[in-house]
N, C-alpha and C positions, 0 to 999 in steps of 0.2 A: 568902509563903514556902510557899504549897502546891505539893504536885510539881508539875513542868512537863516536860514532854516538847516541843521544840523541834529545828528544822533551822537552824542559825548561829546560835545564840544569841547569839553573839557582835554580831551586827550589830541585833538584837533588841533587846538593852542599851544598845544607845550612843543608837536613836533613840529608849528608854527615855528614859533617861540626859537626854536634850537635852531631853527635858520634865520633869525634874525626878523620874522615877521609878524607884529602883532596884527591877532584877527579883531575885526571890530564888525559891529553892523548884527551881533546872534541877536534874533530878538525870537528863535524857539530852538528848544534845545528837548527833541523826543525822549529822549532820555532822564531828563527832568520831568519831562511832564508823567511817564508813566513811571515812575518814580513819588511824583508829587500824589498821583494815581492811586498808589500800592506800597505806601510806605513801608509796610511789614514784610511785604514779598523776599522771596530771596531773589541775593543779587544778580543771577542766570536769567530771570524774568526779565529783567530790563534791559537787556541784548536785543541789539535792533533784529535776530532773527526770532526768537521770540515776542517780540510786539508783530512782526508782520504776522505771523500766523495766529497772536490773539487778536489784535484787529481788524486783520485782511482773511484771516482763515486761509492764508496763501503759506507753502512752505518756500525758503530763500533758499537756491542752491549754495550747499556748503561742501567742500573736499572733506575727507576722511583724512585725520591731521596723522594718524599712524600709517598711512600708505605713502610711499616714496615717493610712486609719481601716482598722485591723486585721478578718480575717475572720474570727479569732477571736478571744474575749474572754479577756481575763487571769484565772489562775482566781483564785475567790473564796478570801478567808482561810477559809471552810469547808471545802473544797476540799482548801485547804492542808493543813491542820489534819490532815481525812482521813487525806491521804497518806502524812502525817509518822508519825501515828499507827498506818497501818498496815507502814510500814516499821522502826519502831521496834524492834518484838520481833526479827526477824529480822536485822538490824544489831549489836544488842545478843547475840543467840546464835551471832554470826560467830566473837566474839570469846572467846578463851582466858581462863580465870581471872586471868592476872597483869598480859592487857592490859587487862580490863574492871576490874582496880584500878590500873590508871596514868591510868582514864577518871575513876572514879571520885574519887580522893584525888592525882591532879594535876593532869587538863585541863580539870576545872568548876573547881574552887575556883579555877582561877589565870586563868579566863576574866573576871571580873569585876576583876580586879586587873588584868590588860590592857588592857581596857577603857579606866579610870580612867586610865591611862599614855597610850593614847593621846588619850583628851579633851585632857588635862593638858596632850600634851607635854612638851620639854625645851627645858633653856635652855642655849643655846650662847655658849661668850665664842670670838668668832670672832678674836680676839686668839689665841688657846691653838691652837686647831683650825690658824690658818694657819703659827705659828710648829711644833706638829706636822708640817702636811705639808712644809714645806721641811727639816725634819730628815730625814724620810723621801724624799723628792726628794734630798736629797745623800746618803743613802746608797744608795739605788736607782743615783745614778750613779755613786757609785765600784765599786759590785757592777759595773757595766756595764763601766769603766773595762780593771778587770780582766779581764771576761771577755774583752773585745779585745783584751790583750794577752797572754790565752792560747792567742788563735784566729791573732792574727797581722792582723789586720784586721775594720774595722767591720760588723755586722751590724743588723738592725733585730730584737733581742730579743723581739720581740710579733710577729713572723711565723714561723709553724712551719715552714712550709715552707721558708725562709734557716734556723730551728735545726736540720732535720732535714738541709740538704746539709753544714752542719758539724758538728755532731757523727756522723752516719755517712760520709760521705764526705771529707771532710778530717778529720776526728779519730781515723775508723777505729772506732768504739766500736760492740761487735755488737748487730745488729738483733735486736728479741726481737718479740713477738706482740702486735701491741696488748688492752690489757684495758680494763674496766669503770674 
């Protein structure tokens, strides 16, 4: 339960976890934070060798994962450790007072509870689940049913570009600006 400063804690836990050891004590998770950071980002940005070199403008040695025997070695958990350590402060002072308690009092506590969920799993009555999708399969197709016999004939509904010549050019419905 001593503090821990951590980059994916999340995946730190589970290979905990499969040896029997729950971690305790994260109280920053860099990985959260620039994440909490960059919510839109893609998920490649939030790799701790990508925050070292947007934070630190340092590159992390990494091996070349298509060479046999790499020409450079994978860095050591000291290394790691380092990085994490030094990206930490400045990850953590990215962040706004109300997101560094949405870091705090929702995305650690409920990391270990994730966790757990996924070890666990869920159990599926594929009975339920099938009789589910064929309710939704007959309503999906009488949705469709309809829409054919608003348009006047069949289209293939999951091609935009058949919804876009009917609704703007055979429906007439005016064109607006595409958005976000």
């Amino acid at each position: 339960d001593h503090p821990k400063v951590l980059h994916d804690a999340k995946l730190q836990r589970r290979w905990l976890w499969a040896a029997g050891i729950d971690l305790g004590g994260v109280v920053l998770d860099t990985r959260i934070s620039a994440w909490l950071a960059a919510p839109t980002a893609l998920a490649k940005t939030y790799e701790l060798d990508h925050q070292v070199f947007t934070v630190l403008g340092e590159t992390m040695p990494k091996p070349d994962p298509s060479q046999l025997v790499p020409d450079v070695e994978p860095s050591a958990i000291g290394t790691i450790a380092w990085y994490v350590a030094r990206i930490a402060g400045p990850l953590r002072d990215a962040l706004d007072e109300g997101t560094r308690g949405v870091e705090s009092d929702i995305e650690l506590p409920l990391q270990p509870v994730l966790t757990r969920m996924e070890n666990a799993g869920v159990t599926i009555d594929a009975g339920v689940l099938e009789r589910i999708h064929a309710e939704m399969r007959e309503r999906a197709d009488g949705h469709a049913q309809d829409a054919f016999a608003e348009i006047g004939h069949e289209v293939n509904l999951g091609s935009p570009k058949q919804l876009q010549t009917v609704l703007f050019d055979e429906l007439g419905m005016p064109k607006t600006r595409a958005t976000k």
